[in-house]
C-alpha positions as a Python dict, from the first residue, in 0.01 Angstrom:
ca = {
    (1, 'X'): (0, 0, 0),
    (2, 'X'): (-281, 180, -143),
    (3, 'X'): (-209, 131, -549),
    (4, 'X'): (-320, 491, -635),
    (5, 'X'): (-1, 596, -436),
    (6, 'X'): (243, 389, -669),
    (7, 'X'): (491, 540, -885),
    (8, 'X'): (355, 429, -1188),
    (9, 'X'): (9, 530, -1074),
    (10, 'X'): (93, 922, -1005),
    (11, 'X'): (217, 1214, -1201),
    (12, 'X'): (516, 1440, -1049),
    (13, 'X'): (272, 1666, -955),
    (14, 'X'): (47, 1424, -748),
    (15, 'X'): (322, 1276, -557),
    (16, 'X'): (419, 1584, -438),
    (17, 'X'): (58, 1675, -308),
    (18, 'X'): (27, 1342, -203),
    (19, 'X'): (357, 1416, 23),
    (20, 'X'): (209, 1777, 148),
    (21, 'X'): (-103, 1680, 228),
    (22, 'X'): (12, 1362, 466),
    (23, 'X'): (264, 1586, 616),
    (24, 'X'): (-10, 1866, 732),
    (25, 'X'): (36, 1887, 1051),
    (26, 'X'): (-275, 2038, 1183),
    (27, 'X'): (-330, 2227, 873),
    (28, 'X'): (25, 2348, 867),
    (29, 'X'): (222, 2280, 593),
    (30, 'X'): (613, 2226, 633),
    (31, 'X'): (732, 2568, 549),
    (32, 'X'): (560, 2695, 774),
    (33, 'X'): (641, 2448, 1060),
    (34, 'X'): (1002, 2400, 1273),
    (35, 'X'): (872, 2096, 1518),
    (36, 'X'): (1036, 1813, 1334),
    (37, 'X'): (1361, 2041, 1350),
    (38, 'X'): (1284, 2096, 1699),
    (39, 'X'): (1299, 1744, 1786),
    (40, 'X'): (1604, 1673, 1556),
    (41, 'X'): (1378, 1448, 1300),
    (42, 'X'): (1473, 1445, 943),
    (43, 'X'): (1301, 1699, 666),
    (44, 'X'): (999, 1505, 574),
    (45, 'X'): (1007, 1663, 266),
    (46, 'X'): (1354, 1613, 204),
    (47, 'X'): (1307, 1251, 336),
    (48, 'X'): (1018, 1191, 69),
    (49, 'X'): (1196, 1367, -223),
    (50, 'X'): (1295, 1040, -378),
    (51, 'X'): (922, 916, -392),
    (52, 'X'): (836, 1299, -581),
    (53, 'X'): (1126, 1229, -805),
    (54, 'X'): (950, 877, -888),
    (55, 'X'): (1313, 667, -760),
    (56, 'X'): (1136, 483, -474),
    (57, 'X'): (776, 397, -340),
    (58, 'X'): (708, 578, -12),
    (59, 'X'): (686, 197, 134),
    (60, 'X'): (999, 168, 69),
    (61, 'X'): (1135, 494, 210),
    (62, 'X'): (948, 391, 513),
    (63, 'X'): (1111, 88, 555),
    (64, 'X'): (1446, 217, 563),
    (65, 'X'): (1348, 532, 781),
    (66, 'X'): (1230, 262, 1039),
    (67, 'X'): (1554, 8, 1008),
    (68, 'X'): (1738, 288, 1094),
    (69, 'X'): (1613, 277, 1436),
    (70, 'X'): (1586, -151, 1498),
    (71, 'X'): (1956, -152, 1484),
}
């Protein structure tokens, strides 16, 4: 992972951006988007929250997204 992207590296703020701007979805931000509720996919923004609140690395978060489905 990219070190600018670590916790320690980022601010609140820039997580958050950091999260909204890898989730446009051809220039579409999430509020203004239903298709991962349309397929039944989790909230990416509610599924990133604990990397904006600075509890876990997105790495991390992706890593247990993805176990989820090897079982």
């Amino acid at each position: 992972m990219d070190e600018k992207y670590l916790i320690k590296n980022t601010t609140r703020e820039q997580r958050e951006k950091i999260i909204r701007d890898a989730l446009s979805c051809n220039g579409v931000s999430c509020e203004e988007c239903s298709a991962c509720d349309a397929y039944g996919a989790v909230n990416p923004l509610e599924m990133y929250q604990p990397y904006i609140d600075g509890k876990k690395e997105i790495q991390e978060i992706n890593r247990e997204y993805v176990a989820n489905y090897l079982k």
